[in-house]
C-alpha positions in Angstrom: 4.5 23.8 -12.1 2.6 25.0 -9.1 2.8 22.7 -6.0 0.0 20.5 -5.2 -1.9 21.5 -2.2 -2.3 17.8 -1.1 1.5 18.0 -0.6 1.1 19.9 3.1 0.3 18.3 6.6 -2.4 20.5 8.5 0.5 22.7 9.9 2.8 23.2 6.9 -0.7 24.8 5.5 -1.1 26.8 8.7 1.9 28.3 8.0 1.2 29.7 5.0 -2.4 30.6 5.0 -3.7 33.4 7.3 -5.5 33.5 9.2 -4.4 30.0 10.6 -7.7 28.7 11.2 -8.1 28.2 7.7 -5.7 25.7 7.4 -8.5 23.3 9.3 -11.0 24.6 6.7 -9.3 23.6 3.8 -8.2 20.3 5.2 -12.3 19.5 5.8 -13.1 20.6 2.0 -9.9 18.7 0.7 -10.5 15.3 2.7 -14.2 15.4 3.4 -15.8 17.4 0.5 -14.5 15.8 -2.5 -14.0 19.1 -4.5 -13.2 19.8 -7.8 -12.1 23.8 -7.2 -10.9 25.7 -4.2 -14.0 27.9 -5.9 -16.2 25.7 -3.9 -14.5 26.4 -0.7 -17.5 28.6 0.0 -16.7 29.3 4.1 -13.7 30.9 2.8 -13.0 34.7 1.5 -13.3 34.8 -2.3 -9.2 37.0 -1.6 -8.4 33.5 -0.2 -9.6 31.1 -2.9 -8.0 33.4 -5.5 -4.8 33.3 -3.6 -4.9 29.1 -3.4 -6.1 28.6 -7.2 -2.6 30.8 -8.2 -0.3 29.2 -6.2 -1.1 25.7 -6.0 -2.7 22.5 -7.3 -5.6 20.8 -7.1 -5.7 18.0 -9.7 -2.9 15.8 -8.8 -3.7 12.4 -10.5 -5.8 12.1 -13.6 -7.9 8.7 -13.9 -6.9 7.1 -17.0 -8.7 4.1 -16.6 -10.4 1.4 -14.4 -11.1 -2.3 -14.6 -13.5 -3.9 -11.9 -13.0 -7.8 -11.2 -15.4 -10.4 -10.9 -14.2 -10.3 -7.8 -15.2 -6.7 -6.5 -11.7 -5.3 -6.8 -11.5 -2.5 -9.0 -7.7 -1.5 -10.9 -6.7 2.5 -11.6 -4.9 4.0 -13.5 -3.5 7.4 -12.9 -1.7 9.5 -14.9 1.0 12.1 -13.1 1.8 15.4 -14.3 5.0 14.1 -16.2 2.3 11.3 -17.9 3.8 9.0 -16.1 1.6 6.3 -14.8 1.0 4.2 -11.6 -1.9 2.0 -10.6 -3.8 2.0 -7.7 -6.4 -1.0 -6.5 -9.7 -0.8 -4.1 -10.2 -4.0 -2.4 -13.2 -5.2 -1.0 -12.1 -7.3 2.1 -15.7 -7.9 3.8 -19.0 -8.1 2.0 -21.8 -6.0 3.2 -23.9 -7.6 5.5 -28.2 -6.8 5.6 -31.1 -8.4 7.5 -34.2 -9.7 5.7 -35.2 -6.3 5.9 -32.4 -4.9 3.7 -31.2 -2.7 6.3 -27.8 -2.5 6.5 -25.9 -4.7 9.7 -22.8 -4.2 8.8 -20.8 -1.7 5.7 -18.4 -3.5 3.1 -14.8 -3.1 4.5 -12.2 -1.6 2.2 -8.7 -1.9 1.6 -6.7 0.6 -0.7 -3.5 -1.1 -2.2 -1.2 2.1 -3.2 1.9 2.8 -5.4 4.8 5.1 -3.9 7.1 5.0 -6.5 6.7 4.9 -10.6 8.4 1.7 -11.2 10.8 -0.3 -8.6 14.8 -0.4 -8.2 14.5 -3.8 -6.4 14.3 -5.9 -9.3 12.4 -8.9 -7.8 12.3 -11.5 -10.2 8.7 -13.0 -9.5 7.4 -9.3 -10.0 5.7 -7.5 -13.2 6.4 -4.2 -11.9 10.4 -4.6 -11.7 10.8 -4.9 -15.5 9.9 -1.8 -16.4 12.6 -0.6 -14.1 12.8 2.6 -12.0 11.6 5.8 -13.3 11.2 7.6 -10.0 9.7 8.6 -6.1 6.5 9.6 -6.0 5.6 12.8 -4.0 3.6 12.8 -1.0 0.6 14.7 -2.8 0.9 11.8 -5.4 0.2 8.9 -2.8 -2.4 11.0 -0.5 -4.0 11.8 -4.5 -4.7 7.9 -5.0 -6.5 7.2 -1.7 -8.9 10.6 -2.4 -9.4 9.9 -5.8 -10.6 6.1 -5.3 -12.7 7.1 -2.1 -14.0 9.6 -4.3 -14.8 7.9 -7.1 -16.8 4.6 -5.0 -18.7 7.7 -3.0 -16.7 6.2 0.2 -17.7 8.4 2.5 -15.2 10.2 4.5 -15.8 9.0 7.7 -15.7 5.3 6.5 -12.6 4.0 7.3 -10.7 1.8 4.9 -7.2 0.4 5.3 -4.3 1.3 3.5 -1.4 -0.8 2.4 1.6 0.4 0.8 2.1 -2.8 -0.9 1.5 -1.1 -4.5 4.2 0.0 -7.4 7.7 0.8 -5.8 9.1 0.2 -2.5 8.1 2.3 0.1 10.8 2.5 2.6 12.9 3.6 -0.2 10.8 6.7 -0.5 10.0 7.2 3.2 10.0 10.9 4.1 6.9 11.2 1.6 5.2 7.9 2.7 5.4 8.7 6.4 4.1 12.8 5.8 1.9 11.0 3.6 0.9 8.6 6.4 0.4 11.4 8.9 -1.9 13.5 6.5 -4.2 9.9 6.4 -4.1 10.0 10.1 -4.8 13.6 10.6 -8.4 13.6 12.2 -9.5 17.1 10.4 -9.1 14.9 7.3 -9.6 11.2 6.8 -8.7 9.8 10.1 -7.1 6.7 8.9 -6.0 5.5 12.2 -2.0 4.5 12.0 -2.9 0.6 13.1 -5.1 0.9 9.2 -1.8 1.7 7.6 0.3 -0.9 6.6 3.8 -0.4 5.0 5.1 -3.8 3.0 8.8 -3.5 2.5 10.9 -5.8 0.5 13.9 -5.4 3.7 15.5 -2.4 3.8 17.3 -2.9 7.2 18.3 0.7 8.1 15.2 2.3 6.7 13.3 -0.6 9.0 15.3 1.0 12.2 14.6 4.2 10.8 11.0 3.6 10.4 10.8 2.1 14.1 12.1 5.0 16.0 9.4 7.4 14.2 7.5 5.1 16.4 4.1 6.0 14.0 2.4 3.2 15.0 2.0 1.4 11.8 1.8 -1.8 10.7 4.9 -3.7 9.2 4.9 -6.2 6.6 8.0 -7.7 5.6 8.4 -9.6 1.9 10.7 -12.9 3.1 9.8 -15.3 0.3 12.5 -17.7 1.0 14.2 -18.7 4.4 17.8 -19.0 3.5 20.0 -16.0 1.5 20.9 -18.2 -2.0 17.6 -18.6 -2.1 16.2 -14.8 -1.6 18.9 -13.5 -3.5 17.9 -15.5 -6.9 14.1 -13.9 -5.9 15.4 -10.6 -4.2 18.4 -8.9 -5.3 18.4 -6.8 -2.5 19.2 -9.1 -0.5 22.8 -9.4 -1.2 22.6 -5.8 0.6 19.9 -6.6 3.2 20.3 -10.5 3.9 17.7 -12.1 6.2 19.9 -11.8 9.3 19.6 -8.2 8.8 16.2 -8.1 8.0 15.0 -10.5 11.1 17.2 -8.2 13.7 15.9 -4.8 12.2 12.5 -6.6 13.0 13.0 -7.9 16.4 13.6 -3.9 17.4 10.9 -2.6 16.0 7.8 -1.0 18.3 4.4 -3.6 17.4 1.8 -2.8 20.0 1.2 -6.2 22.3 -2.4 -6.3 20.3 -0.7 -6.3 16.7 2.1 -8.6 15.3 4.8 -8.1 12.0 3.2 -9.9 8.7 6.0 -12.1 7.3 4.4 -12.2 4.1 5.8 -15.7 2.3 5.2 -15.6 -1.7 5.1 -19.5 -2.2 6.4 -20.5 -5.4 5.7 -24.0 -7.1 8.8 -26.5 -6.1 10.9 -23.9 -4.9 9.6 -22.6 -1.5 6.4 -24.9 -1.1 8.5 -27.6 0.6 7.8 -28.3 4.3 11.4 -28.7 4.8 11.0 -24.8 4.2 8.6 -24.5 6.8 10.8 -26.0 9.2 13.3 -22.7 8.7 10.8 -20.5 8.8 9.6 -21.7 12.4 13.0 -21.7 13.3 14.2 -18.1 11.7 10.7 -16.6 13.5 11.4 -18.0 17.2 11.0 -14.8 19.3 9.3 -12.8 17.1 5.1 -11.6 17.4 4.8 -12.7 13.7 1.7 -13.8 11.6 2.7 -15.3 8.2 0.8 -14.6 5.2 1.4 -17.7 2.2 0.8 -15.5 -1.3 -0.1 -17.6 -3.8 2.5 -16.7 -7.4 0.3 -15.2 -9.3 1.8 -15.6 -13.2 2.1 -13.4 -15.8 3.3 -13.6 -19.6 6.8 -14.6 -19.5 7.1 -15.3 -15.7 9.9 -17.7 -14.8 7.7 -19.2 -12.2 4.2 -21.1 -11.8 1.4 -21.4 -9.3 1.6 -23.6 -6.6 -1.0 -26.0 -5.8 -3.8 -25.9 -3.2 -2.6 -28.8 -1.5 1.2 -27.8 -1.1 -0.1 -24.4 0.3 -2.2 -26.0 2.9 0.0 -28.1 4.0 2.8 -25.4 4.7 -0.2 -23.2 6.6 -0.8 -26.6 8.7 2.6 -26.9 9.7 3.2 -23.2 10.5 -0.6 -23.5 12.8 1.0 -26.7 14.1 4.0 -25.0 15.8 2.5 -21.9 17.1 2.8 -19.6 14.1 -0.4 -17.8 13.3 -0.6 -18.9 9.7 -2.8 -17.6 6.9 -3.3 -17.8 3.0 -4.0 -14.8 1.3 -7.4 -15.0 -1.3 -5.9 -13.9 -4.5 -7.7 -10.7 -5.7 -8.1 -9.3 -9.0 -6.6 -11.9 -10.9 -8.6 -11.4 -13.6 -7.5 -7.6 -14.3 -4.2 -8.1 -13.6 -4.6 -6.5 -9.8 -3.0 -9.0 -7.8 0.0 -9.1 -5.8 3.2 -8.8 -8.5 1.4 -8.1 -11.3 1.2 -4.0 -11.2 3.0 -2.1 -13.5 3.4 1.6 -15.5 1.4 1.1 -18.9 2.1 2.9 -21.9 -1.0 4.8 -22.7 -1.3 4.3 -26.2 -2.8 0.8 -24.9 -5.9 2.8 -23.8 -6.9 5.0 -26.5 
């Protein structure tokens, strides 16, 4: 199988095209151009785009399907080479604003929610995408494919900027030399120019892939998955954290570089009369002290067969009030695509016979 072409940063490609100025030429058709064909890379010699179409890939990901919400968030489906599938979701996080003139005041802001592995080893119990177990890492190409192929396909034009989230399928510090090349490619400014502070890597706690992660010193955003604020609890939610217990997990964090203007997302997945208690928010103000944190409260979102149920409205404002209340910022994340099965838990690889 030929290698994909989305697989190189701008100076792995340098290296292997000649003369090396073309490397920035094909970056501007690949991430700015939307092309089908290295045919259509028409400032380059017809030698060269033979050369490219032989020895590597174009087509990374195949769209298999998509399902809009009522909400504005729209669900992919892409197929790998190995028909293995992974979903992807657009979010729309700011509406479009226009004056009575209809001229445009402010652009819809985007959020892309990608996958980084086919499947998850970490075998959270609140979350769909952990029962179909692990399959495998996804390549770089793979996760750079998803972003290109949804901007792409919503005529998102390559100088808009949206923010990524590597909150999808999989856990991405367990895959992270293809999630940070991957991150880099994003941030390159021949291509997308995804500034690093867009990027935001959600990570279930992997201690030594956090320090790891914070001596790259990218710049990125880090949002932890705590869900519970004492280890009995996290490990009935999180296996992993018989391996990575919050102690761990809060000392990894409390060494990790967060610009002064930026702070870590704790995000908090409450869970109806298990972790909606405010006996629980107590801990968590205590197990934060010290930290630049901003918690995020994630409503459940259930699914057939789920052990768990929905909290209500009044137990998850509660637990924001008393977070506000002692000088945690404090928010409550709007469940998207609830409708399609897009929200946060509920992706997972689909057989494809489901869709013919």
């Amino acid at each position: 199988m030929k290698k994909s072409i989305l697989d190189f940063t701008k100076s792995e490609l340098a290296s292997v095209v000649y003369p090396e100025f073309r490397a920035k030429q094909i970056y501007t058709w690949l991430y700015q151009k939307h092309i089908d064909s290295f045919d259509q890379m028409s400032n380059l010699p017809k030698q060269t785009r033979t050369k490219l179409d032989q020895k590597y890939d174009l087509k990374t990901l195949r769209i298999v399907k998509k399902e809009k919400s009522i909400d504005g968030s729209i669900k992919y489906l892409f197929e790998c080479h190995d028909k293995s599938t992974i979903e992807s979701v657009l979010l729309p996080m700011k509406s479009e604003l226009r004056d009575s003139k209809g001229n445009i005041l402010k652009e819809i802001k985007y959020s892309i929610c990608v996958s980084s592995q086919v499947g998850c080893k970490i075998g959270c119990s609140f979350c769909l995408t952990a029962k179909g177990g692990f399959n495998r890492n996804l390549s770089c190409a793979e996760i750079v494919a998803q972003v290109l192929l949804i901007k792409k396909d919503n005529q998102i034009a390559h100088n808009r900027k949206v923010n990524i989230v590597y909150m999808g399928m999989g856990e991405p510090l367990d895959n992270l030399d293809n999630v940070t090349k991957a991150i880099k490619i994003f941030n390159d400014q021949d291509g997308l120019a995804i500034g690093m502070r867009r990027q935001t890597i959600s990570t279930s706690g992997l201690s030594h892939q956090i320090e790891k992660l914070g001596k790259m010193n990218l710049g990125v955003l880090l949002a932890i998955s705590l869900h519970a604020v004492d280890n009995d609890l996290r490990e009935r939610l999180m296996p992993i954290n018989k391996a990575y217990n919050i102690e761990s997990v809060i000392n990894a964090v409390k060494n990790f570089p967060i610009d002064q203007r930026k702070r870590v997302m704790f995000e908090y997945l409450v869970i109806n009369d298990l972790n909606d208690d405010i006996g629980s928010a107590k801990k968590l103000v205590r197990l934060l002290h010290g930290i630049r944190a901003k918690v995020n409260l994630i409503y459940f979102n259930p699914y057939p067969g789920s052990l768990y149920t929905r909290p209500s409205e009044k137990s998850m404002e509660k637990f924001k009030a008393y977070l506000n209340d002692h000088g945690i910022i404090c928010t409550i994340r709007k469940s998207k695509g609830l409708d399609i099965s897009a929200a946060c838990g509920q992706l997972k690889e689909k057989n494809l016979y489901e869709y013919d």
